[in-house]
C-alpha positions as CSV (number, residue, x, y, z in Angstrom):
1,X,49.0,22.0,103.7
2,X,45.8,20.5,102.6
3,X,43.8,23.3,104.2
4,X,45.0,26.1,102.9
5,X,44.7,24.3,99.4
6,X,41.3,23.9,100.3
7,X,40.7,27.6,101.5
8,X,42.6,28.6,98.0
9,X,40.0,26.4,95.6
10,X,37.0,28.2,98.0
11,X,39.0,31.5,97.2
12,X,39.2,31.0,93.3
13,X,35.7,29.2,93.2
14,X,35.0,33.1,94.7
15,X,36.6,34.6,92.4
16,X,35.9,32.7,89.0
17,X,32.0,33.7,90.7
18,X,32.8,37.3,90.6
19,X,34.3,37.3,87.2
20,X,30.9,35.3,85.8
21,X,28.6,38.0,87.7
22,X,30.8,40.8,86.3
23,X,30.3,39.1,82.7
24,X,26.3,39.0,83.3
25,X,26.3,42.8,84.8
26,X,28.7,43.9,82.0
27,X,26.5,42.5,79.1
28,X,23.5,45.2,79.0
29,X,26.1,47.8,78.7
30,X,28.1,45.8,76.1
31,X,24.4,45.3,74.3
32,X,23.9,49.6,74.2
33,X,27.1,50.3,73.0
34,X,27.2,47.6,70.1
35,X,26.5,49.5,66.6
36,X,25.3,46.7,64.8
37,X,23.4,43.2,65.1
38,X,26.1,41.6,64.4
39,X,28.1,43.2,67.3
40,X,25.7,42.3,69.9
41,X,25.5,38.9,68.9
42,X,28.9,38.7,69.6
43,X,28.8,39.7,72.9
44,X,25.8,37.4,73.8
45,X,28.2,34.4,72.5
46,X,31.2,35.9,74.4
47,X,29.5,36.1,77.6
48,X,27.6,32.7,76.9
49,X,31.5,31.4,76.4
50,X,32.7,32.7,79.3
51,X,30.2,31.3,81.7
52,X,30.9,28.3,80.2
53,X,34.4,28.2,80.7
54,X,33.8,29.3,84.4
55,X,31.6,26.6,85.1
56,X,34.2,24.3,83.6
57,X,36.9,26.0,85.8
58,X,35.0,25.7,89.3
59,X,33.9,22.2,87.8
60,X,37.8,21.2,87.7
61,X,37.6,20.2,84.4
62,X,41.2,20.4,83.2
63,X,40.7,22.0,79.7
64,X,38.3,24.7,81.0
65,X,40.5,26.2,83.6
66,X,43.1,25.8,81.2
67,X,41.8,27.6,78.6
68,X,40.1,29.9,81.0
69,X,43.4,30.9,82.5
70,X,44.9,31.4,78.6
71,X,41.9,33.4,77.9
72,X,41.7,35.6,81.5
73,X,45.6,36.9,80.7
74,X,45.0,37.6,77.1
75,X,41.7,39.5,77.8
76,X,43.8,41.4,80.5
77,X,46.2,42.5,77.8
78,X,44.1,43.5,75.1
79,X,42.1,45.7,77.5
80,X,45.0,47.3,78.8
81,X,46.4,48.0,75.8
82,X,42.6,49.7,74.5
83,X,41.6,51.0,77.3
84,X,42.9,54.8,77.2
85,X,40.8,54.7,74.0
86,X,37.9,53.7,75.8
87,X,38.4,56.3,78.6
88,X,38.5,59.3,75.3
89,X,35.1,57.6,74.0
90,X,33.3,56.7,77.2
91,X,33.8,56.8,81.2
92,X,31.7,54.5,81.8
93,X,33.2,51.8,79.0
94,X,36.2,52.7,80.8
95,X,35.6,51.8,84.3
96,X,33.7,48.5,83.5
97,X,36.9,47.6,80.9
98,X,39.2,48.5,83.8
99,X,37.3,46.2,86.3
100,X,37.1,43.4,84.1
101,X,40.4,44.0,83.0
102,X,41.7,43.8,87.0
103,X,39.7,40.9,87.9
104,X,40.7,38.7,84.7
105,X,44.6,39.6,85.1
106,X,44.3,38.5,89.5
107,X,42.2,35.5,88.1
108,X,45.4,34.9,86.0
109,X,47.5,35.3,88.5
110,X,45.8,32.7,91.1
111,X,45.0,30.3,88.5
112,X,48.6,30.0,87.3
113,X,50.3,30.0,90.9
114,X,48.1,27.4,91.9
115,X,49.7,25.2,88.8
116,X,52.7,26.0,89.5
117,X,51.8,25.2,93.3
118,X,50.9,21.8,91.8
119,X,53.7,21.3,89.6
120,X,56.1,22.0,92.4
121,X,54.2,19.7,95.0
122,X,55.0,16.8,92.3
C-alpha cells in the first residue's frame, strides 16, 4: 500500500510539473493576445501565482495543494464554459484553453482522490 502511494505522489509531482510548464509555455501567447497593460500584467501575476501554488503543492504544504486543487477545478469550469467563444475568436486560444482546461480538471481529479484516499485510510 505504501508503494503505490508513493508511485501516486511521483505521478502528481509529474503532473503538478506539467501543469507549471504548460503555465510558462502558455504565457507568451496570453502576453500577445492581452489588449491592454493592464491585461498583461495580470497574466504575469496569474502565472507568477500559479507557480507558486505548484511549488507549494509538490512541497506538501497543506494550504497550497488545497487551494491549488480549489483553484485547478474552478479554472476547469470557467474555461469550459468560455471556451466555444474562444474557438469563434481564435484556434489557437482554443487549443491552449482546452489543454489547460484538461490538465487542470485531471489535476483535480487526482488531487481530490488522493484526499479522499487519505480520509478513508483514517
Amino acid at each position: 500500500m505504501r508503494g503505490n502511494r508513493h508511485r501516486l505522489e511521483n505521478g502528481t509531482s509529474v503532473l503538478l510539473g506539467c501543469i507549471a510548464v504548460w503555465t510558462l509555455f502558455e504565457l507568451p501567447f496570453e502576453l500577445i493576445f492581452s489588449e491592454t497593460a493592464r491585461d498583461r500584467i495580470a497574466a504575469i501575476l496569474g502565472a507568477i501565482i500559479w507557480l507558486l501554488l505548484i511549488i507549494g503543492a509538490i512541497s506538501r504544504l497543506r494550504f497550497a495543494r488545497s487551494s491549488f486543487t480549489f483553484l485547478c477545478g474552478l479554472s476547469s469550469l470557467v474555461i469550459a464554459f468560455t471556451i466555444s467563444s474562444e474557438y469563434a475568436v481564435s484556434t489557437i486560444a482554443f487549443i491552449l484553453s482546452a489543454v489547460e482546461c484538461l490538465l487542470k480538471a485531471f489535476a483535480f481529479i487526482v488531487l481530490k482522490s488522493i484526499w479522499i484516499e487519505r480520509k478513508i485510510d483514517k
